[in-house]
C-alpha positions in Angstrom: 116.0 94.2 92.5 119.6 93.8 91.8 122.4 93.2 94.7 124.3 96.3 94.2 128.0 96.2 93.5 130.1 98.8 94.5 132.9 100.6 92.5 136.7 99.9 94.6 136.5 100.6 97.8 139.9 103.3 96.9 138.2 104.9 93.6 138.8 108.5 93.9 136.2 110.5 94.8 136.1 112.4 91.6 132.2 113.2 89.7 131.9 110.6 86.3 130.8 114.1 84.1 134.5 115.5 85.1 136.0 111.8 83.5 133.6 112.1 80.9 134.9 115.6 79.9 139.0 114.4 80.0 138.8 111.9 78.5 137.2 114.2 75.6 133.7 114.9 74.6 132.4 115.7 70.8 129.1 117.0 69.8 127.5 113.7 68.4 128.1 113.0 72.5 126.3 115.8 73.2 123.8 115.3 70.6 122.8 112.1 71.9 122.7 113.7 75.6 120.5 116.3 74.7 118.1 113.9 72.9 118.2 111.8 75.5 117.7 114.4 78.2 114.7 115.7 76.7 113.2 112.6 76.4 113.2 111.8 80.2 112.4 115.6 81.2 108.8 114.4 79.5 108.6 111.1 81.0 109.5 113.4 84.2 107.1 115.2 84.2 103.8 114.0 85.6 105.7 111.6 87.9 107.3 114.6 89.6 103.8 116.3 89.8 102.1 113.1 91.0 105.2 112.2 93.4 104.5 115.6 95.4 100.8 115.4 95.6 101.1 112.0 96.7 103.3 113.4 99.6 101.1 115.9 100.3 102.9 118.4 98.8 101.9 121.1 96.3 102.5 119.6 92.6 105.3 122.4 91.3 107.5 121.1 94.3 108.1 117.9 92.3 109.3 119.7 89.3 111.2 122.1 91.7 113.0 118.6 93.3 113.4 117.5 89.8 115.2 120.4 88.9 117.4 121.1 91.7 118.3 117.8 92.9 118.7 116.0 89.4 120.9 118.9 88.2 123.3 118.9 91.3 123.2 115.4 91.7 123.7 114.8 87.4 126.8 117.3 87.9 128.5 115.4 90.9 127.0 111.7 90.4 129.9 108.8 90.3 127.9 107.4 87.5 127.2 108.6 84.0 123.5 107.4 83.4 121.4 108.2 86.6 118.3 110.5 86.6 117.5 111.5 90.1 114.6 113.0 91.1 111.4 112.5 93.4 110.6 108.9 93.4 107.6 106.5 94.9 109.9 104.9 98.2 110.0 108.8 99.8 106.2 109.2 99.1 105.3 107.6 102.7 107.6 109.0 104.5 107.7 112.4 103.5 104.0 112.3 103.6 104.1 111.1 107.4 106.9 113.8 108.1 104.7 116.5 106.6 101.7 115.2 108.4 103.4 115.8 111.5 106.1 118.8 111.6 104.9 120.6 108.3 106.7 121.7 105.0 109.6 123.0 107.5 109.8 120.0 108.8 110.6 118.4 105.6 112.9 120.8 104.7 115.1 120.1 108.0 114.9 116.4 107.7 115.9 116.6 104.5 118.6 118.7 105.1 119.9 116.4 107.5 119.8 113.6 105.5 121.9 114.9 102.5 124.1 115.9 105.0 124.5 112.3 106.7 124.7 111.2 102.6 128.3 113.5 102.1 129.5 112.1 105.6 128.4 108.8 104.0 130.4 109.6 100.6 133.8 110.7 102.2 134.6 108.1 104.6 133.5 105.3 102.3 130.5 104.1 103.1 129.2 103.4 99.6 129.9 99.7 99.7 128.2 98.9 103.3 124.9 99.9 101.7 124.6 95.9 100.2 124.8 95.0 103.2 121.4 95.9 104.0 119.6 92.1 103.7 117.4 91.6 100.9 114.1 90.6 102.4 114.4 94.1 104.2 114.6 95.8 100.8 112.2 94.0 99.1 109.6 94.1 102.5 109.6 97.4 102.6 109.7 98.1 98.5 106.5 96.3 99.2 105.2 97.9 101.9 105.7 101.5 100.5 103.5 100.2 97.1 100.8 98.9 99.1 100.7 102.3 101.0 101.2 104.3 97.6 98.5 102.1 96.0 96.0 103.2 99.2 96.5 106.7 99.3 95.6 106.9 95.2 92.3 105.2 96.2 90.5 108.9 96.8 91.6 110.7 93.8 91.1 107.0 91.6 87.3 106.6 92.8 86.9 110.4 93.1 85.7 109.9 96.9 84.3 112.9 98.3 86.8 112.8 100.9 88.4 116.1 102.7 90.8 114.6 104.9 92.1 110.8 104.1 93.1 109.6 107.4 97.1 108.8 107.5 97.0 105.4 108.9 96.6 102.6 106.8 93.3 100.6 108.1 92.2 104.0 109.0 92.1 105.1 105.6 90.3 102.0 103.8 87.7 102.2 106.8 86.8 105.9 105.2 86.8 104.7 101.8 84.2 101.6 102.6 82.7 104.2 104.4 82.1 106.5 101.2 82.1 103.8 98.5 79.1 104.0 97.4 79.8 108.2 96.6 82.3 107.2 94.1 82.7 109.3 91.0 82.0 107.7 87.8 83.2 110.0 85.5 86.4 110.0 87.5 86.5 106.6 88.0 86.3 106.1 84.0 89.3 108.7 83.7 91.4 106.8 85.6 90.8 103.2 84.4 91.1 105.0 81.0 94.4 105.9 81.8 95.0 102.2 83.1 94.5 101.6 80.3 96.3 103.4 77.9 99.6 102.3 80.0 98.9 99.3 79.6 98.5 99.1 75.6 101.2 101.5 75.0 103.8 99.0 77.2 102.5 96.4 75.3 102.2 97.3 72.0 104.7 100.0 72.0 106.8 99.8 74.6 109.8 102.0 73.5 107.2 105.3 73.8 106.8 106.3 77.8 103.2 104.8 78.5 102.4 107.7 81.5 102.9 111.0 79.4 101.2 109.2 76.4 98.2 108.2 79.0 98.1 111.5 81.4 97.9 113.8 77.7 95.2 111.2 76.6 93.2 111.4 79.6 93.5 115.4 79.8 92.6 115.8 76.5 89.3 113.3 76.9 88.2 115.6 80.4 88.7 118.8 78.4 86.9 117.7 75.2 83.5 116.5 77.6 84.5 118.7 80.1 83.8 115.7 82.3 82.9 116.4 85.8 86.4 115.2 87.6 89.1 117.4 90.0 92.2 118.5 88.1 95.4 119.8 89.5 94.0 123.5 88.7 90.8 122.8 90.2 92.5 121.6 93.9 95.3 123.5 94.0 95.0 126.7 91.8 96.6 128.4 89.6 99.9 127.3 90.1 103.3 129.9 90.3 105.1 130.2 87.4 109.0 131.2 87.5 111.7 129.7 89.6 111.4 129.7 93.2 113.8 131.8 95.1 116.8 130.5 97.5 115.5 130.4 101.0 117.5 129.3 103.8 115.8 126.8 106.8 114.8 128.6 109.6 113.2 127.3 113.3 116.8 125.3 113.7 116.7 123.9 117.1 118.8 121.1 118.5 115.4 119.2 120.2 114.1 119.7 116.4 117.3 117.9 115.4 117.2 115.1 117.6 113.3 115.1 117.2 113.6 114.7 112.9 117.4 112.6 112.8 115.6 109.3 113.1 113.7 110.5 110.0 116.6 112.1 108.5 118.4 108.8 108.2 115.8 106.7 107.0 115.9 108.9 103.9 119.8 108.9 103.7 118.9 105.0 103.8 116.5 104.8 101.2 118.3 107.4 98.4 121.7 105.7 99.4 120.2 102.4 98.6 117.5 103.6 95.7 120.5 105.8 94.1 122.9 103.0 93.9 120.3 100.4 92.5 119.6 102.7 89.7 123.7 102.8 89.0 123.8 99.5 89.4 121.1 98.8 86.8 122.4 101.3 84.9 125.8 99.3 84.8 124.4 96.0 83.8 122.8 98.2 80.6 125.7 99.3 79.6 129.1 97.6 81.3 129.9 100.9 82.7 131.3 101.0 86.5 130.1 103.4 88.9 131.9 104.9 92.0 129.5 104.1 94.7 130.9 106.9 97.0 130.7 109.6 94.6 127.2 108.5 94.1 126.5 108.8 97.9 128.1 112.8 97.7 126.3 113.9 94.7 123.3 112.9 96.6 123.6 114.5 99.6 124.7 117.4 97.6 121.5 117.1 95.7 119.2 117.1 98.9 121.0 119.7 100.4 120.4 122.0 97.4 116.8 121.0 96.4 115.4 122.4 100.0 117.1 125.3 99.4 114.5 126.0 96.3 111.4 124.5 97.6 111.8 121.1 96.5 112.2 118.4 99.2 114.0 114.8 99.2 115.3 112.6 96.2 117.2 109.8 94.8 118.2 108.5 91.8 114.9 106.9 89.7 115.5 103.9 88.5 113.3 103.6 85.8 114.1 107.3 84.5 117.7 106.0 84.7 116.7 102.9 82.9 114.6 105.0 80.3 117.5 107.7 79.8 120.1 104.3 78.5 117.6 103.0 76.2 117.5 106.9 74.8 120.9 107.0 73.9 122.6 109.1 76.9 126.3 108.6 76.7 126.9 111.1 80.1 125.4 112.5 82.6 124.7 115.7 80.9 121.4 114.0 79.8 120.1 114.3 83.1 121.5 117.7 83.1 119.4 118.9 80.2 116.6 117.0 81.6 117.0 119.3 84.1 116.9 122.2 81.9 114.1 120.7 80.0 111.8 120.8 83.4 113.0 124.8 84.1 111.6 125.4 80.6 108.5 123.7 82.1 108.3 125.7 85.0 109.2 128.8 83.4 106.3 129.0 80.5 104.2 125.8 80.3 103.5 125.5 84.0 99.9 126.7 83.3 99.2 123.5 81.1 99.6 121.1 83.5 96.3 122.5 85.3 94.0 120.7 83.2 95.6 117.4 83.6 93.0 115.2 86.0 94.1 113.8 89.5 92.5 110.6 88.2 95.2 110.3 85.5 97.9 111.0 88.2 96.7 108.5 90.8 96.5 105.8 87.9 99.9 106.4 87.2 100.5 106.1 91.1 99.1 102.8 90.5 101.6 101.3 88.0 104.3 102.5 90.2 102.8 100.8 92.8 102.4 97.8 90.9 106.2 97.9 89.4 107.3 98.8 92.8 105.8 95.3 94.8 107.8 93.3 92.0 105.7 90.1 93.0 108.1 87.8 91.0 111.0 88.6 93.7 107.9 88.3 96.8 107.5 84.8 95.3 110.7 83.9 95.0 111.8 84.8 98.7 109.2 82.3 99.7 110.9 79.6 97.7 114.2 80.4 100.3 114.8 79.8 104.0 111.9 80.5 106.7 114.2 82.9 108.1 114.4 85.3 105.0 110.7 85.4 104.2 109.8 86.0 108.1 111.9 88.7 107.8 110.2 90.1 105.0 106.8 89.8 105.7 107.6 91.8 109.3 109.1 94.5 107.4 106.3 94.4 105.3 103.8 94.5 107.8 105.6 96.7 110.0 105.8 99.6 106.9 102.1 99.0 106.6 100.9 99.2 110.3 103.5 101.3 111.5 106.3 103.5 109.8 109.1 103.0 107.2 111.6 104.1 110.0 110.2 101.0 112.6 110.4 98.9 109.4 113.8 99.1 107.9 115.7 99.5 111.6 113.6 96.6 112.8 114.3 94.3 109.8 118.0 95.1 109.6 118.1 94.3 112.9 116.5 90.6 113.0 117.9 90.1 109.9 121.3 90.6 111.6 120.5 88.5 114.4 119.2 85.2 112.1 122.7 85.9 110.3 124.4 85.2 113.7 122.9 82.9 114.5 123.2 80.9 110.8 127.1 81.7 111.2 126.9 80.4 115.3 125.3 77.2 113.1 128.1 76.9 110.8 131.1 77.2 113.2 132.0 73.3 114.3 133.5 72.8 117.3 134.5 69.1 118.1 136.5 67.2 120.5 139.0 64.1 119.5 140.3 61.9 122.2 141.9 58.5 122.4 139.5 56.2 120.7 138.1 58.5 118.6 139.6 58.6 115.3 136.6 58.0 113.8 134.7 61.2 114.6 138.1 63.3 114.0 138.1 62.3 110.1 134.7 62.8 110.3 135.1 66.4 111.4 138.2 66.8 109.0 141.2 66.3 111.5 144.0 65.5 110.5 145.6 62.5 112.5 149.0 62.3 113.0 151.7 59.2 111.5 150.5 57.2 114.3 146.8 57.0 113.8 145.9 57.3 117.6 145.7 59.9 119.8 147.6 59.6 122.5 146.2 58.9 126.2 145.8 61.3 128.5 145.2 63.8 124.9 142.4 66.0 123.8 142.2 67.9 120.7 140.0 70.3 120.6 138.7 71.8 117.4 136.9 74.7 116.3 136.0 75.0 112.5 134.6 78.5 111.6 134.9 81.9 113.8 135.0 81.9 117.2 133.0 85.1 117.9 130.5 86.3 120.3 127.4 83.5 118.7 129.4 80.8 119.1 131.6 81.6 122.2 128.6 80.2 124.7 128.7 76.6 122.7 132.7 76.7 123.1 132.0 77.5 127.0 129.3 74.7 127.7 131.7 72.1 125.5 134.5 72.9 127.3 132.5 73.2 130.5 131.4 69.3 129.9 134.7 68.0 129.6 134.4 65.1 132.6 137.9 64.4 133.4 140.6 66.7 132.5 143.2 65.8 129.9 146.8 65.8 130.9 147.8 67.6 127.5 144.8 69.7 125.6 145.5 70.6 121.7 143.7 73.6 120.9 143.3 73.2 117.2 142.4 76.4 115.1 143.3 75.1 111.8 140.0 76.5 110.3 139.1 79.5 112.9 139.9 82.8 110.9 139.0 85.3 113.1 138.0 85.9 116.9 136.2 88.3 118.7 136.4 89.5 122.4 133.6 87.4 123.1 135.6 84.4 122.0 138.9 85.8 123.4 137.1 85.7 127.2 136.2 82.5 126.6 139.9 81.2 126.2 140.9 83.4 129.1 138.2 81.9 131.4 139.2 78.6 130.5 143.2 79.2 130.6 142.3 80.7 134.5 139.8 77.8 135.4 142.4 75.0 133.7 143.5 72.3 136.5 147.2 72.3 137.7 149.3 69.9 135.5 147.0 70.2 132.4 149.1 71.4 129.8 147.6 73.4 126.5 148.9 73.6 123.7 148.1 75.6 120.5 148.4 74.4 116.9 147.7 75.2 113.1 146.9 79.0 114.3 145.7 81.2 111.3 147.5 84.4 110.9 145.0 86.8 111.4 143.6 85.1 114.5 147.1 84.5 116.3 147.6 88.0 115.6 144.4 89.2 117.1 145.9 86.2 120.2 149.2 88.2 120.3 147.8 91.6 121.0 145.3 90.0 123.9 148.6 88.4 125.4 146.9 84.5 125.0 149.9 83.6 123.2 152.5 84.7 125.9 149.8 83.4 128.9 150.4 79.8 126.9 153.9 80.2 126.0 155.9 80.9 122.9 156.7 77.4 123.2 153.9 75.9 123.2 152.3 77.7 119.7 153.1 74.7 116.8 152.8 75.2 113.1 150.7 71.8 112.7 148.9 69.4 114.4 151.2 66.8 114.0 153.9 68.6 115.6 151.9 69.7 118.4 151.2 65.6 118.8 154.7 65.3 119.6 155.0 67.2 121.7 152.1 66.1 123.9 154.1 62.5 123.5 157.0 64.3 125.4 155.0 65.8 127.7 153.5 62.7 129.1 156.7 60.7 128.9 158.2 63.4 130.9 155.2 62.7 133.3 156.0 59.0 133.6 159.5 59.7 134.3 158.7 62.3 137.6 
């Protein structure tokens, strides 16, 4: 994965296709779209049928999601090349909500979550999404392959299986339990397919290797009429025509609270798949996107797809990667490939009947495959215990548990092995009289003299002083043995400080012996600020705040000659 670079913070929240249009638009543009647009509406195609029946869904849902979402969220996107659409990192967790609270369920959840994707959009947002840690991503990217690449394992080995168990070991303990029932002819079908996506990448890798493998494999099963299950055979004869607009029903607030922990995980996931796919999109072709625009048209897409039977979805990376190598030059590509999938639905529907589940699931495979992107899995390993730990618990805890344990769990150690990394980084050091040495060591400036004076301390932070690092400031200061007459608080290299931190100083400026004076010197700007609205500065004294070490020196020279002469 790349790390994903926002457009400015300030960009206006306008939809790239309105840009696109001002700043003027000509029919070799639109020539190029429509090309373009046709050409991912085929490689579309069986993904969005095998998306849904991998989430337990009915297979026309995935065109209706394709449809619906991609068109609303092609018409508002703040990029120009994104195809959105149902992709593999919902398959797990739409499968799990479905499991659970039905098709309904989905459709409030999902609701939800393109709601919490526009609140996302409008205040700005867009730009925290990269702050979700890498080994979380890729963990969990993991995870949801491995998951994807088990529930295939049925409809692969043609395993006469009614109900797969959801849980992971669960599941592989009913297919070693029904191995040896395995389907040859559908077991051919699929490696066929395997196959066939693999040559066609290899050899030709500009053609789209599933729709040349899926019509390959449906062609071989209807030619031998092999003995394997096909969409028609499982689920019928499937409705042809455009669903009609439906509005959610069985809206309750302990349905709400029962679904929002679901509801953000996939505001998560399509914030952070949607702006991946921009962002690859922008490395294609130099183009900018406007991260919070993206984050709208999203939730704008969601919102509308469950309104025609269609369920969550974010922008596809690879069918955004695919539609810049076509040629797109807007986002009307993904409009017409939009239009291209209605035509689909409208009067071709009944074709996709023949094509075998086998073919499907070995597509679910190379998605899987693509999705666990080993290369990145082995190069996290080459980095800090810390980040690879993380990953393999998100990992493990997509795989064992759920994707919404995974991804709040990981962000959260993550954030915590951050801390404590920044705690590490933070210096805080002590100089007195005698101790030049370990002051240049530590990067402190000495003053003319060369000394520190007797009776001195300067003490030293160098990084933040926030909450990880205020308990080391409290124990150093708590180990001073003898009080100094003068104490130099030095924050020549402390940017920033939290409450924690400002405690800390309070504590100590209360608990301080009578006759030590402090003193404050080389105070950053945004810190003394943060000291002047606590009131630390006016508890010290105006008068005792100096622009530089050295200056705060003299002073403490004063002071204790003023001490000798009482």
């Amino acid at each position: 994965m790349s790390s994903i670079q926002p457009a400015q913070h300030k960009s206006p929240l306008v939809p790239s296709l309105f840009k696109t249009i001002r700043s003027g638009y000509s029919l070799g543009m639109l020539s190029k779209d429509v090309s373009a647009g046709i050409t991912v509406g085929v490689v579309a195609l069986p993904l969005a049928l095998a998306f849904a029946i991998a989430s337990g869904l009915t297979p026309e849902r995935g065109l209706y999601t394709s449809i619906i979402a991609g068109f609303f969220m092609a018409f508002f996107s703040g990029s120009r090349f994104p195809v959105s659409g149902p992709t593999g990192a919902f398959v797990v967790i739409i499968y799990s909500i479905v499991s659970r609270h039905g098709y309904e369920g989905l459709v409030l959840t999902t609701l939800m979550a393109g709601i919490l994707l526009v609140i996302f959009g409008f205040l700005r947002l867009g730009a925290l999404v990269k702050y979700i840690p890498y080994p979380v991503t890729t963990g969990f990217t993991t995870g949801i392959a491995l998951l994807i690449f088990s529930s295939q394992m049925k409809d692969f080995f043609g395993l006469p299986l009614v109900d797969t168990p959801p849980e992971f070991f669960d599941k592989w303990g009913a297919y070693a339990q029904n191995a040896m029932d395995f389907s040859p002819a559908t077991f051919g079908v699929a490696v066929f397919t395997l196959l066939v996506i693999l040559i066609v990448r290899h050899k030709i890798p500009k053609v789209p290797a599933p729709v040349v493998a899926v019509f390959l494999s449906t062609l071989l099963v209807w030619l031998f009429s092999l003995p394997t299950d096909t969409i028609g055979s499982r689920f019928g004869t499937l409705p042809t025509g455009f669903p009609d607009f439906t509005l959610p029903y069985g809206i309750t607030f302990e349905r709400i609270r029962e679904l929002f922990p679901d509801a953000l995980t996939i505001a998560l996931l399509a914030g952070i798949e949607s702006l991946l796919a921009c962002v690859v999109a922008d490395s294609m072709t130099g183009d900018r996107h406007n991260s919070n625009m993206e984050l709208i048209s999203q939730g704008i897409g969601n919102v509308a797809s469950v309104f025609f039977g269609g369920f969550a979805a974010t922008g596809a990376i690879a069918r955004t990667a695919t539609n810049v190598r076509a040629g797109a030059h807007s986002s009307i590509s993904a409009i017409v490939h939009s239009l291209f999938l209605v035509v689909v639905v409208m009067w071709l529907l009944p074709l996709t009947e023949y094509i075998p589940l086998a073919a499907l699931a070995a597509v679910l495979v190379m998605v899987a495959y693509d999705m666990s992107d080993l290369r990145t899995v082995r190069h996290i390993f080459q980095g800090p215990k810390s980040d690879w730990s993380v990953m393999i618990l998100t990992f493990a805890l997509t795989v064992i548990f759920d994707l919404t344990v995974a991804v709040y769990t990981g962000v959260m150690l993550a954030s915590l092995l951050f801390m404590r990394r920044m705690s590490e980084l933070t210096g805080i050091h002590t100089c007195v009289s005698g101790e030049e040495e370990e002051a240049a060591a530590h990067d402190i400036p000495l003053p003319d003299e060369e000394t520190v004076p007797d009776g001195v301390e300067i003490f030293a932070i160098n990084g933040p002083l926030f909450f990880g690092v205020a308990d080391r400031f409290q124990s150093t200061l708590d180990a001073m043995e003898t009080p100094p007459k003068v104490f130099i608080m030095y924050l020549h290299n402390t940017p920033a400080i939290d409450m924690t931190g400002i405690h800390a100083l309070e504590a100590f400026l209360e608990r301080r012996q009578e006759g030590c004076r402090v003193l404050f010197a080389a105070v950053q700007e945004p810190a003394r600020r943060t000291l002047q609205r606590v009131g630390i500065l006016r508890a010290v004294g105006e008068e005792n705040i100096y622009p530089s070490l050295d200056e705060a020196l003299l002073r403490a020279e004063e002071i204790l000659e003023e001490e000798k002469r009482k």
